[in-house]
C-alpha positions in Angstrom: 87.0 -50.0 -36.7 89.8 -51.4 -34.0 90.8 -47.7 -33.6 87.1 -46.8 -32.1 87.0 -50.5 -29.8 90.5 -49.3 -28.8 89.5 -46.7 -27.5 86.4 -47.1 -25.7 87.6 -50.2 -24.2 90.5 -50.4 -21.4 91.0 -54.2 -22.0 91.8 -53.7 -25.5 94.2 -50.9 -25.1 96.5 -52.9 -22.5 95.9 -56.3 -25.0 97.1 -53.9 -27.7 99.4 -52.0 -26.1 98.6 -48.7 -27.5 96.3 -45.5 -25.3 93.2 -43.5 -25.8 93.9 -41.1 -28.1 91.0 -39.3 -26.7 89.2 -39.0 -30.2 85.3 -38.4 -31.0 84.6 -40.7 -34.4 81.3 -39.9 -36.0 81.3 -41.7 -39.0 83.1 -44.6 -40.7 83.7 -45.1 -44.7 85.3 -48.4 -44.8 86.4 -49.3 -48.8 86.9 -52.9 -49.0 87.8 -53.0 -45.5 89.6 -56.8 -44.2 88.4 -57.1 -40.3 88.5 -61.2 -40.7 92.1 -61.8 -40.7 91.8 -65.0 -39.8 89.6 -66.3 -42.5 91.6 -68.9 -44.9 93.7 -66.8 -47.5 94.1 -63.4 -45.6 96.1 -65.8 -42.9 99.2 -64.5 -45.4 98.4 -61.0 -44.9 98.4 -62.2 -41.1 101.5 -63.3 -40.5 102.9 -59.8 -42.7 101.4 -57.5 -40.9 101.1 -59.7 -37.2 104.0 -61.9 -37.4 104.5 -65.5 -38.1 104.1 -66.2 -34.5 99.9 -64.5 -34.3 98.4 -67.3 -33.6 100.8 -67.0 -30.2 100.4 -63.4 -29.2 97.8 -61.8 -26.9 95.8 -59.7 -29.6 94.8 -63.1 -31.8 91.5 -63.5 -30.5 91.0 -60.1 -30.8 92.2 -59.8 -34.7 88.6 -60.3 -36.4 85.5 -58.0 -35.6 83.2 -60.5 -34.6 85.3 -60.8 -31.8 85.4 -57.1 -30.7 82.4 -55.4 -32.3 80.8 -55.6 -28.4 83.5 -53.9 -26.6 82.6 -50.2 -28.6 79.3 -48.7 -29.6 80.1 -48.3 -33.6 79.0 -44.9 -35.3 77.3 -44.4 -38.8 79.5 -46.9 -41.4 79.5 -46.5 -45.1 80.9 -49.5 -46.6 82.3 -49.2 -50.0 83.0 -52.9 -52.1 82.6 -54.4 -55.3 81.4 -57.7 -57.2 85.0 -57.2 -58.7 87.0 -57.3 -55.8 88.5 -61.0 -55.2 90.2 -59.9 -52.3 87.4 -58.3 -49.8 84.0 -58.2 -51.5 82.8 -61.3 -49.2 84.4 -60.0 -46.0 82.6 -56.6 -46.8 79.2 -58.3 -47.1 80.4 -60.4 -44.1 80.7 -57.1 -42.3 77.6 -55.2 -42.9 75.5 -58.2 -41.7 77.6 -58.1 -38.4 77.0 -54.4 -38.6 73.3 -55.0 -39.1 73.2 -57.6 -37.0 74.0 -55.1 -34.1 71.6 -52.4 -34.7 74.8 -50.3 -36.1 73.7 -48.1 -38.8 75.1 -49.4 -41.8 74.9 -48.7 -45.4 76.2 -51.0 -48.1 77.3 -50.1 -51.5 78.3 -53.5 -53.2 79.0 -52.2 -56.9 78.8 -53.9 -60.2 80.5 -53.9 -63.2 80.6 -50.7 -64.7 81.1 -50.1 -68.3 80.7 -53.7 -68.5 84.5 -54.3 -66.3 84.8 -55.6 -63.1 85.8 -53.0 -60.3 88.7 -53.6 -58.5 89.8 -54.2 -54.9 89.6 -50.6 -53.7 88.9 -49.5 -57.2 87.9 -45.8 -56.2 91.2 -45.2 -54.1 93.1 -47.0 -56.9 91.1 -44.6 -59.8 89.5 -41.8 -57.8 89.1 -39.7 -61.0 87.4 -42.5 -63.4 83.9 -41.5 -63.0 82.9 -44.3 -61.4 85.3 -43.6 -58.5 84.5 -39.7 -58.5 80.9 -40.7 -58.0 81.6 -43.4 -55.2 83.5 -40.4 -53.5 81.0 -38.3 -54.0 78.2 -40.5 -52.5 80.8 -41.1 -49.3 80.8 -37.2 -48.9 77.2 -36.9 -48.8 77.2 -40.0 -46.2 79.6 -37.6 -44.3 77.5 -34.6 -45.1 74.5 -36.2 -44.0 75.8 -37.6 -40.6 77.6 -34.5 -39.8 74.2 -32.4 -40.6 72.4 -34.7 -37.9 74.4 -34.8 -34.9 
């Protein structure tokens, strides 16, 4: 999601430090995606991949998507989580309401248990080949499919 506000928005790419890569996105499939990073435990995963001194730099109001969700106009986004996933299932759900929210055309799938056990963080990247995770690729492709066929 940053990579689209990135590059529609000037303020961000100097805030950022990075330039438009001059890149048409049509679609998004987000698995578990993590755009709070400042929400309670994920500050650890912060300061790893920001620096212990983020709460200093330029980009930290700019680090969750609440806070940059109105500088782009978001395409199509598939968002892939599960009941399973301790890590991201809440900032998933957290997201497609923001989504929602802003009239961005969103699909959630929020899996169960399958099999009766608990899916994973990322569990179809981690076990693409389980059926569950051939099927949850499989129902991303036709999201693709589907978005591509309607442009």
């Amino acid at each position: 999601m940053y990579k689209r506000q990135l590059q529609q928005s000037a303020e961000l790419r100097e805030i950022f430090g990075t330039v438009d890569a001059g890149m048409n996105i049509d679609a998004l499939l987000l698995t578990s995606p993590v755009p709070y990073m400042n929400d309670g435990m994920l500050s650890v995963y912060t300061k790893l991949l920001w620096g212990k001194d983020y709460k200093d730099k330029a980009t930290y109001n700019y680090m969750n998507l609440d806070q940059i969700i109105d500088y782009a106009e978001l395409p199509p986004t598939y968002l892939i989580t599960s009941s399973g996933d301790s890590l991201a299932h809440g900032q998933t759900l957290k997201t497609a309401e923001l989504l929602e929210s802003k009239g961005v055309d969103c699909t959630l799938k929020d899996y169960d248990k399958f099999n009766g056990k608990s899916l994973p963080h990322v569990f179809s990247v981690l076990e693409p080949f389980d059926e569950i995770g051939t099927q949850t690729i499989d129902d991303a492709a036709d999201f693709y499919r589907n978005v591509i066929e309607n442009k």
